[in-house]
C-alpha positions as CSV (number, residue, x, y, z in Angstrom):
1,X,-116.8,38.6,-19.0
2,X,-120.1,39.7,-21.2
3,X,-122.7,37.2,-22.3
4,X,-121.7,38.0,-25.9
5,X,-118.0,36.6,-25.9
6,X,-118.9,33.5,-23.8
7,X,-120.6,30.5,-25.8
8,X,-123.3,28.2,-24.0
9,X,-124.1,24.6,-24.6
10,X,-127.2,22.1,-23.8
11,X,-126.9,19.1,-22.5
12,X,-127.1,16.4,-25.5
13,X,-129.5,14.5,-23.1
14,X,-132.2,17.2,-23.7
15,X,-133.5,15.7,-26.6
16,X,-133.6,19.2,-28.3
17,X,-136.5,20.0,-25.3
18,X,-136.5,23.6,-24.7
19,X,-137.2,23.9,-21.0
20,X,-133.2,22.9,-20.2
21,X,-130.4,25.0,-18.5
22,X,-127.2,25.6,-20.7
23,X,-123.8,25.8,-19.4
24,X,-120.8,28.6,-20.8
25,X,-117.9,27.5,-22.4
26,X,-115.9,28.6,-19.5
27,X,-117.8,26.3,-17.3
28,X,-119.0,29.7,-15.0
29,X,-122.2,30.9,-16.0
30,X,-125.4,29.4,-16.5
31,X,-128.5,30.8,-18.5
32,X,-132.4,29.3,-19.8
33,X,-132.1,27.8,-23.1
34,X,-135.9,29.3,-23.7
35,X,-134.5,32.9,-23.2
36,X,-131.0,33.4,-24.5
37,X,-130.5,37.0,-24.2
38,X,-131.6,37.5,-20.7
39,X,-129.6,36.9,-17.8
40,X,-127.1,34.5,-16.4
41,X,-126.1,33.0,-13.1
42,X,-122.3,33.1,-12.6
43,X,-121.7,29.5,-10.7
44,X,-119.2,27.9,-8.7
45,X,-118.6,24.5,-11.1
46,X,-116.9,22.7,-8.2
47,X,-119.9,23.3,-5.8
48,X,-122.4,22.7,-8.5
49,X,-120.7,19.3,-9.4
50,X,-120.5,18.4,-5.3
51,X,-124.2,19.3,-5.2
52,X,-125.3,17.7,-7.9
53,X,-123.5,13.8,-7.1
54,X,-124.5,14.3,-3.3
55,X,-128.4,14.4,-4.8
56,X,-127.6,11.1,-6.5
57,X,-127.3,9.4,-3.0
């Protein structure tokens, strides 16, 4: 899929801070926030999401 059909989002926790990571619509890719055209990181959501609560331990 290209970067131009899929739509990102920020976290509403940034506080409109520009130094944040923003997640596709499709939950696959992941890109800057400060530099929207470059490149993204296609990602594994289940792995991210394991990841992520095993870091909260």
């Amino acid at each position: 899929m290209s970067q131009e059909r899929l739509r990102f989002k920020k976290s509403s926790r940034s506080g409109g801070n520009s130094n944040c990571v923003e997640v596709s619509h499709t939950r696959t890719h992941l890109r800057d926030s400060k530099n929207p055209t470059g490149p993204t990181l296609t990602i594994n959501t289940t792995a991210l999401i394991t990841f992520a609560k095993a870091q909260r331990d």
